[in-house]
C-alpha positions as a Markdown table, in Angstrom:
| # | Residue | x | y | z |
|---|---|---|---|---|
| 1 | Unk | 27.2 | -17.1 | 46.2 |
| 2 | Unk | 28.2 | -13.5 | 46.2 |
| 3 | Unk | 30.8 | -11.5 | 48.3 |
| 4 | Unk | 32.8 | -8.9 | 48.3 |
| 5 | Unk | 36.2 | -9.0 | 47.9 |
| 6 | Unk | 39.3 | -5.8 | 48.1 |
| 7 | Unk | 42.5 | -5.9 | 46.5 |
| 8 | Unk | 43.8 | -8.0 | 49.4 |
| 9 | Unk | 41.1 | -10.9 | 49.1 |
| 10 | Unk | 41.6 | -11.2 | 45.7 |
| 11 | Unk | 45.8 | -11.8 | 45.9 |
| 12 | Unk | 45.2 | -14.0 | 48.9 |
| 13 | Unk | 42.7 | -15.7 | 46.1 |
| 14 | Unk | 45.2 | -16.0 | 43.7 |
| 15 | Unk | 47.7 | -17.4 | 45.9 |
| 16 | Unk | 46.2 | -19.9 | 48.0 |
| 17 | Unk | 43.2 | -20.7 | 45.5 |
| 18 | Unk | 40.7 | -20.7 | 48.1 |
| 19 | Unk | 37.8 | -17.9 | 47.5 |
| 20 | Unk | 38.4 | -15.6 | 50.0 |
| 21 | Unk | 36.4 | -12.2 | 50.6 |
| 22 | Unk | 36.3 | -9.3 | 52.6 |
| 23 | Unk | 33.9 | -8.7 | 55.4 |
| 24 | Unk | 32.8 | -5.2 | 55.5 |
| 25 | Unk | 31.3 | -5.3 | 59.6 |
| 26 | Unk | 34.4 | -6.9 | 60.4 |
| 27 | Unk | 36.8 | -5.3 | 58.7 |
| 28 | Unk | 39.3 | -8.1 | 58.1 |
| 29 | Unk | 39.6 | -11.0 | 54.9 |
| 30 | Unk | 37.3 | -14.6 | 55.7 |
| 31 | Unk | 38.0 | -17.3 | 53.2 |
| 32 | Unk | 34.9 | -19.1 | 52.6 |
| 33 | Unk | 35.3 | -22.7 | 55.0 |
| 34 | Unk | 37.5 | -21.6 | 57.3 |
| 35 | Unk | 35.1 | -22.7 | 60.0 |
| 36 | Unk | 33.0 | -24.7 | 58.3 |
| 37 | Unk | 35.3 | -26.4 | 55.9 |
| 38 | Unk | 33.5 | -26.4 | 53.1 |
| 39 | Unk | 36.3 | -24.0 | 51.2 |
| 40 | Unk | 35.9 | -23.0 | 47.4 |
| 41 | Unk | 38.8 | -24.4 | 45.5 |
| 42 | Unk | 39.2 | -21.5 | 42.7 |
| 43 | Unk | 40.1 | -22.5 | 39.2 |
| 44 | Unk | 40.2 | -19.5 | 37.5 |
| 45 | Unk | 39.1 | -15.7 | 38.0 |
| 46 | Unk | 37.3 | -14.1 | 35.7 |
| 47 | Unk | 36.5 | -10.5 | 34.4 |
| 48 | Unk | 33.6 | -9.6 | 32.1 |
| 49 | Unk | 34.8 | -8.7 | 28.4 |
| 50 | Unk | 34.9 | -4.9 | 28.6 |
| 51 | Unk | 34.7 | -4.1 | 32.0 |
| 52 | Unk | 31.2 | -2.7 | 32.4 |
| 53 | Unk | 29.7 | -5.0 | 34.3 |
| 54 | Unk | 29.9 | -2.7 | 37.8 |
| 55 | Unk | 27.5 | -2.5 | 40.5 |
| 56 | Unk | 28.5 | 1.0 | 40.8 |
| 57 | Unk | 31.0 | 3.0 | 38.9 |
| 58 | Unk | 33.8 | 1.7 | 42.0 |
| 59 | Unk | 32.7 | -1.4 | 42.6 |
| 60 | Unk | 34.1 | -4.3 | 39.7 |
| 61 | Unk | 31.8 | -7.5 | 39.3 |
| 62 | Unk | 34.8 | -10.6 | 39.1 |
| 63 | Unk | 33.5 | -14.3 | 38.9 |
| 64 | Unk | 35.4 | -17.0 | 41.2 |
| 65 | Unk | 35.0 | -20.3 | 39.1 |
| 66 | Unk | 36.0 | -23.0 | 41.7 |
| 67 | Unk | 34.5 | -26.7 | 42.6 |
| 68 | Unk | 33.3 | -26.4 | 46.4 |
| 69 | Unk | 34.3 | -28.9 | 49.0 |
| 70 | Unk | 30.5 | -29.0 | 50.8 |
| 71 | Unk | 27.5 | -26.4 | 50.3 |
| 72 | Unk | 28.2 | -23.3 | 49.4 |
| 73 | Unk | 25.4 | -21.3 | 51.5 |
| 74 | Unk | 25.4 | -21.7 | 55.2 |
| 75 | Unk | 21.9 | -23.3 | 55.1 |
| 76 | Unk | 23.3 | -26.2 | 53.2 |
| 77 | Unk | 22.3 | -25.8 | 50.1 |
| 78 | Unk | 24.4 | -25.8 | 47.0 |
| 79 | Unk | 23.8 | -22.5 | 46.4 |
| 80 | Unk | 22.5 | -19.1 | 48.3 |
| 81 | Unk | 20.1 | -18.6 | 45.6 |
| 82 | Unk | 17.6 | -21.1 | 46.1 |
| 83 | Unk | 14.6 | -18.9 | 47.0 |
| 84 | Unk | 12.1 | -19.0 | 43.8 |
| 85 | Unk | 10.8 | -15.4 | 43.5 |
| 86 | Unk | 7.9 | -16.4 | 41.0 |
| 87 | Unk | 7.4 | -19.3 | 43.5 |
| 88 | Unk | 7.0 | -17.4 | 46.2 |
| 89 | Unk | 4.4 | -14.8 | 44.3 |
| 90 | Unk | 2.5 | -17.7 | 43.2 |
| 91 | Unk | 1.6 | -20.3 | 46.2 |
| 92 | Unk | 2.6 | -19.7 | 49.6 |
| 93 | Unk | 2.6 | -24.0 | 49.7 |
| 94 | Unk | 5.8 | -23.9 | 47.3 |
| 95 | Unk | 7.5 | -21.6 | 49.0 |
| 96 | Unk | 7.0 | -24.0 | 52.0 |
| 97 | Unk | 8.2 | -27.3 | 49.9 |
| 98 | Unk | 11.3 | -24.9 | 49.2 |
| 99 | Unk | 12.5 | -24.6 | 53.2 |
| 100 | Unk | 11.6 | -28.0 | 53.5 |
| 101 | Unk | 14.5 | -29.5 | 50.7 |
| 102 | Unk | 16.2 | -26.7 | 52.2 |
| 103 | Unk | 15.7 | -28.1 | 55.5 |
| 104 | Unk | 16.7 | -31.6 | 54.9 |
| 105 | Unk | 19.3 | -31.1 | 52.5 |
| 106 | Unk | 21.1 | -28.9 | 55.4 |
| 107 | Unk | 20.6 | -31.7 | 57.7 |
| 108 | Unk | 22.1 | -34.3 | 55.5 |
| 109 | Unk | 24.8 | -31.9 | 54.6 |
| 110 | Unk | 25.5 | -32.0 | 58.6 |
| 111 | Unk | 24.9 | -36.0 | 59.1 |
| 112 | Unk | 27.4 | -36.5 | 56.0 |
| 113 | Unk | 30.1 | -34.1 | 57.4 |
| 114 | Unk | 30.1 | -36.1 | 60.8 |
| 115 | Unk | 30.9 | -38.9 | 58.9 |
| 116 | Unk | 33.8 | -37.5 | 56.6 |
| 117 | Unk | 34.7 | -36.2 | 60.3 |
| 118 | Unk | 35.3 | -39.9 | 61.7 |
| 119 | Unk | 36.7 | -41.0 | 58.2 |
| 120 | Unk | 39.7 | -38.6 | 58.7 |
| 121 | Unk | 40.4 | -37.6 | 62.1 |
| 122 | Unk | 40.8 | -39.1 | 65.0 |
| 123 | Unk | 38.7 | -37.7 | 67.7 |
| 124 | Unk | 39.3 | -37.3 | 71.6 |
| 125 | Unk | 36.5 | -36.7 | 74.5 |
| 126 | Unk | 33.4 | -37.7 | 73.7 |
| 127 | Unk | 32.0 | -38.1 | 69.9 |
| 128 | Unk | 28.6 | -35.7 | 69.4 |
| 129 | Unk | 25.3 | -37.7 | 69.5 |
| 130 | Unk | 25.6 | -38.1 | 65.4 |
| 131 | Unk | 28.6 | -39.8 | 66.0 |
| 132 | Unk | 28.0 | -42.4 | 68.2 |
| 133 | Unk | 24.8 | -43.7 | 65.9 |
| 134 | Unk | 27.4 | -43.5 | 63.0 |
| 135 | Unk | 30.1 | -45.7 | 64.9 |
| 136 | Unk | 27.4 | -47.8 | 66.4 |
| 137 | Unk | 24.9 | -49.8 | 63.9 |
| 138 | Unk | 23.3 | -51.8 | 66.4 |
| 139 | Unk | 22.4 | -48.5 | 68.4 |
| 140 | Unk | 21.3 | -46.8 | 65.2 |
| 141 | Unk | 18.8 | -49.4 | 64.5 |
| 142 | Unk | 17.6 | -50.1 | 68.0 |
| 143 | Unk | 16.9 | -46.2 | 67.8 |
| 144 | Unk | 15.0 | -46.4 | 64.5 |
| 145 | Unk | 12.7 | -48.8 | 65.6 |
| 146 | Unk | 12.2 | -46.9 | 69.0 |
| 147 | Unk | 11.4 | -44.4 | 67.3 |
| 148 | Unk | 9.2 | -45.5 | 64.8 |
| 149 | Unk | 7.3 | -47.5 | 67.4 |
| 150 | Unk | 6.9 | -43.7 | 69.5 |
| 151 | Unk | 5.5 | -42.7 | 66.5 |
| 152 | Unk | 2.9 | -44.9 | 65.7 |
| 153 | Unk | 1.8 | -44.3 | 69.6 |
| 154 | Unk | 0.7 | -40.9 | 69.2 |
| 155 | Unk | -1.6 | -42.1 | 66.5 |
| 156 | Unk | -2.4 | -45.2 | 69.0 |
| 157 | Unk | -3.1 | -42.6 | 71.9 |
| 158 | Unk | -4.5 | -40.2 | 70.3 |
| 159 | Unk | -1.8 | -37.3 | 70.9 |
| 160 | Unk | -1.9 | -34.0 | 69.7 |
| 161 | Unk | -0.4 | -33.1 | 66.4 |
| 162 | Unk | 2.5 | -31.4 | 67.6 |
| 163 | Unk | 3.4 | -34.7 | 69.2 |
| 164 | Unk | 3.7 | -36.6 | 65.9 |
| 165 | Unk | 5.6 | -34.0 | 64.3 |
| 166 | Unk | 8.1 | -34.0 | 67.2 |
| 167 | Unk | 8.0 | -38.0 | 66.8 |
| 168 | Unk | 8.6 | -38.0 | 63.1 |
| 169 | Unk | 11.3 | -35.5 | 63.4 |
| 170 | Unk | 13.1 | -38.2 | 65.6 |
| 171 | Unk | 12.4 | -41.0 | 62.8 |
| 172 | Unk | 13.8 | -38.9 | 60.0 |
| 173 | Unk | 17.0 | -37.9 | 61.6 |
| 174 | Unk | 17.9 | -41.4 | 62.9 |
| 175 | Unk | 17.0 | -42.4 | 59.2 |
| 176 | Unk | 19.1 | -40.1 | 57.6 |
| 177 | Unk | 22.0 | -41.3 | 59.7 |
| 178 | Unk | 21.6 | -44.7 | 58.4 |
| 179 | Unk | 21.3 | -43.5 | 55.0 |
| 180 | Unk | 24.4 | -41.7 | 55.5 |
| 181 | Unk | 26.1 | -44.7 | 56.4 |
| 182 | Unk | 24.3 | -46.6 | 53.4 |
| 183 | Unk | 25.6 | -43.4 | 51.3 |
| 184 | Unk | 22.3 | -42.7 | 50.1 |
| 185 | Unk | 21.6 | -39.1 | 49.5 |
| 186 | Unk | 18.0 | -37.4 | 49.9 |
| 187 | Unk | 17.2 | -36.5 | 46.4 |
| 188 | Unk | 18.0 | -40.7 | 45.6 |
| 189 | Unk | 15.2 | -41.4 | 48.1 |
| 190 | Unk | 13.0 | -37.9 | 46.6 |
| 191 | Unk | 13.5 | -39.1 | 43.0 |
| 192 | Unk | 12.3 | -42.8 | 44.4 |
| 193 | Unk | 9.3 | -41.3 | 45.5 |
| 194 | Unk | 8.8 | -39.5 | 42.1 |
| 195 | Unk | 8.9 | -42.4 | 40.3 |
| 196 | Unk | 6.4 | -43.9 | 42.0 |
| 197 | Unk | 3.6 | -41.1 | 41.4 |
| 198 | Unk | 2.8 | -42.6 | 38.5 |
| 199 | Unk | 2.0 | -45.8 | 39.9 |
| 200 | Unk | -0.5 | -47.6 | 41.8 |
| 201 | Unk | 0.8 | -48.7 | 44.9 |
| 202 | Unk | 0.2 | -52.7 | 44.0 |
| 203 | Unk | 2.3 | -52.2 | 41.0 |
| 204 | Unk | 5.1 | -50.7 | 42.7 |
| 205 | Unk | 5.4 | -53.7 | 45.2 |
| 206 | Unk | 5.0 | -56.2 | 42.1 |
| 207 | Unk | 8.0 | -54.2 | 40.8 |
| 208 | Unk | 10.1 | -54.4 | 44.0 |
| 209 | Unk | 9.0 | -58.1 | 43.8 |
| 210 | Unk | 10.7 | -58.5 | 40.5 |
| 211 | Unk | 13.6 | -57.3 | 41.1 |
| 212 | Unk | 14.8 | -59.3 | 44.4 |
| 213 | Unk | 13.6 | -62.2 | 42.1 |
């Protein structure tokens, strides 16, 4: 990611080894996870060899090298650079499959936070929606299949598209949850599906056969 940081943010850096920046429309220091709490442990600080790498002749370029403790962009992705620029200039389509990982990889980033969450804290009032299916694996599952039957019924009864999306969007989040709980990450179940491009489906369930066996 990239922020700006003053004199201030960069001793408050030093000393509490959390990346910490300045915010220009506020006026004031934010350390990066204060409300999220996905902070940027800092190693080490580092300046380029002879000082000339400047955005302008006022402004120094410093690099934070630290190991995050969640995503670093706000989207939940690892990083803020994820948009393709040659991507986008060549297919609208995989600028679209971009926002999609995007998509999903923010929602597991949520999912898996809820569950850290319940792991280390103990909560009082009543627990979000994501943390009652986390805390409650007969209602997770009685919610999968509901869902997956609520599915198959808009095909069944003919309903509109956006219908099925809305449907599938249930499926996927209640399956994530369970995934979470499985700690299976997306890009396990992504690279899965990879694998099995190259594949006709009856050899893929042969395999599957052979390894219960």
């Amino acid at each position: 990611m990239q922020g700006f940081a003053n004199r201030d943010a960069l001793a408050t850096t030093i000393s509490s080894r959390k990346a910490t920046f300045y915010s220009r429309s506020r006026s004031s220091l934010w350390t990066k996870g204060e409300t999220s709490n996905n902070f940027i442990n800092v190693y080490d600080i580092f300046l380029d060899c002879d000082h000339d790498s400047v955005m302008t002749t006022l402004l120094l370029q410093i690099i934070y090298l630290g190991k995050p403790d969640g995503p670093t962009c706000h989207t939940g992705s690892e990083t803020c650079y994820y948009t393709s620029v040659l991507d986008s200039l060549e297919t609208e389509q995989a600028a679209g499959s971009r926002l999609a990982s995007t998509t999903l990889y923010s929602l597991e980033s949520t999912v898996f936070q809820r569950r850290a969450e319940i792991e280390t804290t103990t909560e009082s009032g009543k627990p979000s929606w994501t943390k009652r299916l986390l805390l409650n694996q007969d209602l997770l599952c009685s919610k999968i299949r509901e869902e997956a039957d609520e599915l198959c019924r808009t095909l069944e009864d003919n309903e509109d598209k956006g219908r099925a999306a809305s449907e599938m969007g249930d499926v996927l989040y209640h399956a994530m949850v369970l995934l979470a709980l499985k700690d299976v990450k997306m890009e396990d179940v992504l690279d899965v599906l990879r694998r099995r491009f190259s594949q006709s489906g009856i050899e893929e369930k042969g395999s599957r056969g052979k390894q219960k066996s």
